[in-house]
Backbone as CSV, one residue per row, in Angstrom:
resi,resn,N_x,N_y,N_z,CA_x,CA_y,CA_z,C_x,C_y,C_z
1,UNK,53.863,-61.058,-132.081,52.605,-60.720,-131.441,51.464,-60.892,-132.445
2,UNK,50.234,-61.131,-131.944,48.949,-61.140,-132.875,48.358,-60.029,-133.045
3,UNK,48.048,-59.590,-134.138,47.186,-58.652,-134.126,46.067,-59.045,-133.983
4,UNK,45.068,-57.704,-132.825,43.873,-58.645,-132.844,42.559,-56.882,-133.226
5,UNK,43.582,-56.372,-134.160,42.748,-54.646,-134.935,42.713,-53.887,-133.584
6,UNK,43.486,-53.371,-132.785,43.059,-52.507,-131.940,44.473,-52.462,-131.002
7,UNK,44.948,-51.427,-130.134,45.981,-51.362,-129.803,45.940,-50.250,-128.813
8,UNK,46.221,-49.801,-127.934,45.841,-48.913,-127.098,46.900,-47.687,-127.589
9,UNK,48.348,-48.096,-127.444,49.279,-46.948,-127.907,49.102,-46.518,-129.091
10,UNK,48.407,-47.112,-130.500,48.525,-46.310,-131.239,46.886,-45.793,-131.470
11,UNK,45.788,-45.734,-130.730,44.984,-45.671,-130.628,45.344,-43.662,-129.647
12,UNK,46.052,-44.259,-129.220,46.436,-42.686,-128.344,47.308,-41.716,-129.462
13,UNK,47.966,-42.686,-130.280,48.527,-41.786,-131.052,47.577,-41.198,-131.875
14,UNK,46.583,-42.104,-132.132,45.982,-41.384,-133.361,44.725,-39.874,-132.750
15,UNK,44.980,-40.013,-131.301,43.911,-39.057,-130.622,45.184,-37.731,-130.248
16,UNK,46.395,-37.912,-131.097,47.689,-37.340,-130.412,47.818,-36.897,-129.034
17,UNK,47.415,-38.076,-128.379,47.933,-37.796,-126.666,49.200,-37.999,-126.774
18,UNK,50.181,-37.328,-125.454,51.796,-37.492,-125.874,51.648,-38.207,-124.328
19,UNK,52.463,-39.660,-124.612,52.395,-40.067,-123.558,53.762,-40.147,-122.954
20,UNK,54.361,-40.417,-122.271,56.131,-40.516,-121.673,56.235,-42.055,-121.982
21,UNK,57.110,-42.073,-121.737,57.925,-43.719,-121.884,57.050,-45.143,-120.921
22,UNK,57.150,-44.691,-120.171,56.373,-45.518,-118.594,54.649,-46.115,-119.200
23,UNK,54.081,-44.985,-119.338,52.699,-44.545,-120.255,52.351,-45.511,-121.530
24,UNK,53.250,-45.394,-122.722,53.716,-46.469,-123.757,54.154,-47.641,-122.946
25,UNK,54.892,-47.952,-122.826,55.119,-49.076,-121.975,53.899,-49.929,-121.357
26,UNK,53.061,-49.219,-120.359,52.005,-49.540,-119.877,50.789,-50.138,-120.776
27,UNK,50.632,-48.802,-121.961,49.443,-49.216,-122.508,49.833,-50.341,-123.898
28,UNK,50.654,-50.731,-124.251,51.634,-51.960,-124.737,51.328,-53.299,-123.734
29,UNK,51.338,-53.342,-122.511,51.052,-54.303,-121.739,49.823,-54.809,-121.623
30,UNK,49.281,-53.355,-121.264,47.721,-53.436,-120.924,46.634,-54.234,-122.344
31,UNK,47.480,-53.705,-123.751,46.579,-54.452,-124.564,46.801,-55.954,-125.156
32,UNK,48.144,-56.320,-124.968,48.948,-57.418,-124.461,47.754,-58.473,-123.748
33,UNK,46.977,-57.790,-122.667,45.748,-58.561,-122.117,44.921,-59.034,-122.424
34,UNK,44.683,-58.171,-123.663,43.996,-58.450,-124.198,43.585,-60.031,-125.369
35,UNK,44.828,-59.717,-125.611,45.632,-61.065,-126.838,45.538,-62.165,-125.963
36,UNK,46.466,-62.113,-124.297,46.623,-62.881,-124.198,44.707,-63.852,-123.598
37,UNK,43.085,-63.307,-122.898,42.646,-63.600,-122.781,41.867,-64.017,-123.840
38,UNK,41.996,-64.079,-125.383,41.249,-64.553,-125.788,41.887,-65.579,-126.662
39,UNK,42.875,-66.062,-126.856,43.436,-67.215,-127.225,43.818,-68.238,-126.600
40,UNK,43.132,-69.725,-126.600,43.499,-70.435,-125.832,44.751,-71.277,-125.802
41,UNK,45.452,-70.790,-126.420,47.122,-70.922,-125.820,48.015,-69.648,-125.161
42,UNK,46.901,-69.234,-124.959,47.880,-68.162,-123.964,46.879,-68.201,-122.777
43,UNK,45.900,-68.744,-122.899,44.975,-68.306,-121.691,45.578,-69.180,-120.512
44,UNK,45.755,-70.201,-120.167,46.467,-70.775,-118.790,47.873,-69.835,-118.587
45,UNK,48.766,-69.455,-119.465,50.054,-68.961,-118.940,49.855,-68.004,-118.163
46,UNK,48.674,-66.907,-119.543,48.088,-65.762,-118.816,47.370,-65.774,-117.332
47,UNK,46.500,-66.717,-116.932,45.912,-67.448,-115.435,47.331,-67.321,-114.567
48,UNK,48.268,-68.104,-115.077,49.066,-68.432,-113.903,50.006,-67.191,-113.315
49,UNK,50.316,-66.183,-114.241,50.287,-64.931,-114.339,49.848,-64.348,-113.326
50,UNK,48.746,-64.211,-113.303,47.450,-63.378,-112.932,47.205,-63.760,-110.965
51,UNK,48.627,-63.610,-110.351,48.481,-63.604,-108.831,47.882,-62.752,-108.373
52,UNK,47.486,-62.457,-106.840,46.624,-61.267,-106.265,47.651,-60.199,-106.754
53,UNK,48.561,-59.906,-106.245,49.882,-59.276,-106.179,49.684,-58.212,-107.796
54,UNK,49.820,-59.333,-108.816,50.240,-58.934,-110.396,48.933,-58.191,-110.313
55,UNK,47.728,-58.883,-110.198,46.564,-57.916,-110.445,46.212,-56.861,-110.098
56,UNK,46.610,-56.824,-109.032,46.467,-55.350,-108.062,47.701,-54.235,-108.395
57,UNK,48.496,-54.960,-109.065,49.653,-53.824,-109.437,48.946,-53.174,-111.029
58,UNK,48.556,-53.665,-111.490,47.980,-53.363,-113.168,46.113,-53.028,-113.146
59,UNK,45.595,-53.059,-111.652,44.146,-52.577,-111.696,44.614,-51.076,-111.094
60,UNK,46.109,-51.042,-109.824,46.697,-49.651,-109.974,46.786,-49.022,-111.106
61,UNK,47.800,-49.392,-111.900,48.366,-48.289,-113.234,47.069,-48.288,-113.716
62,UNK,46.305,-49.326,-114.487,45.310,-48.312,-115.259,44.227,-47.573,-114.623
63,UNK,44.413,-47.882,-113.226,43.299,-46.512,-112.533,44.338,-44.934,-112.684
64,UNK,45.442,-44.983,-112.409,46.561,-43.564,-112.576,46.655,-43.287,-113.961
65,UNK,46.435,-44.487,-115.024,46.047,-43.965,-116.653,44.858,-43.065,-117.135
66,UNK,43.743,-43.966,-116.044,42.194,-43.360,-116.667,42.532,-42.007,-115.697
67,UNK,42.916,-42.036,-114.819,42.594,-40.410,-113.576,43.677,-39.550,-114.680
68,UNK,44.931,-39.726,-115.671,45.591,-38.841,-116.462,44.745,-38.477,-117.536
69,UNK,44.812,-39.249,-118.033,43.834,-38.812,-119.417,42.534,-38.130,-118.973
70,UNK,41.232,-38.608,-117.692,40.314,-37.721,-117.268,40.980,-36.236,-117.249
71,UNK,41.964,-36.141,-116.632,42.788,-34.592,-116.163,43.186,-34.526,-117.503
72,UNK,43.712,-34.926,-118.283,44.488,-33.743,-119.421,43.742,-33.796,-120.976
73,UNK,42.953,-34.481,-120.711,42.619,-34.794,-122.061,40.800,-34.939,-122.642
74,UNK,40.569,-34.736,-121.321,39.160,-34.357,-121.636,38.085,-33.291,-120.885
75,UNK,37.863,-33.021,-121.824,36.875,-31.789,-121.996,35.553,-31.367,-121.275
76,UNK,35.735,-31.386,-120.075,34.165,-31.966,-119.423,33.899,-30.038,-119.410
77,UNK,33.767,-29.340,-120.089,33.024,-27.947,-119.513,32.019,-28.150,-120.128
């Protein structure tokens, strides 16, 4: 994998959110997206990837990521 300085799972680690397995998993993928849109040898695989279907399954999870972390992890009083 490339590093490209930024990482979502250990970015949570370092805020010590405890995430479950599913959670890691997810945010491993999710920054995965990241890599893969800005290099142009990954950018067509990543396109072809990117069906209605795939998108709408991963604009789900990270809306049920941001609504967890809103609920457990931040401080709105």
């Amino acid at each position: 994998m490339i590093y490209t300085g930024w990482d979502l799972y250990r970015l949570a680690e370092k805020c010590h959110i405890h995430l479950d397995e599913q959670q890691k998993d997810d945010l491993d993928t999710i920054s995965a997206f990241n890599i893969q849109a800005r290099y142009d040898d990954y950018k067509m695989e990543f396109y072809n990837k990117c069906t209605k279907d795939f998108t709408q399954k991963w604009i789900d999870i990270i809306r049920e990521l941001r609504q967890w972390l809103k609920k457990h992890h931040l401080n709105l009083s």
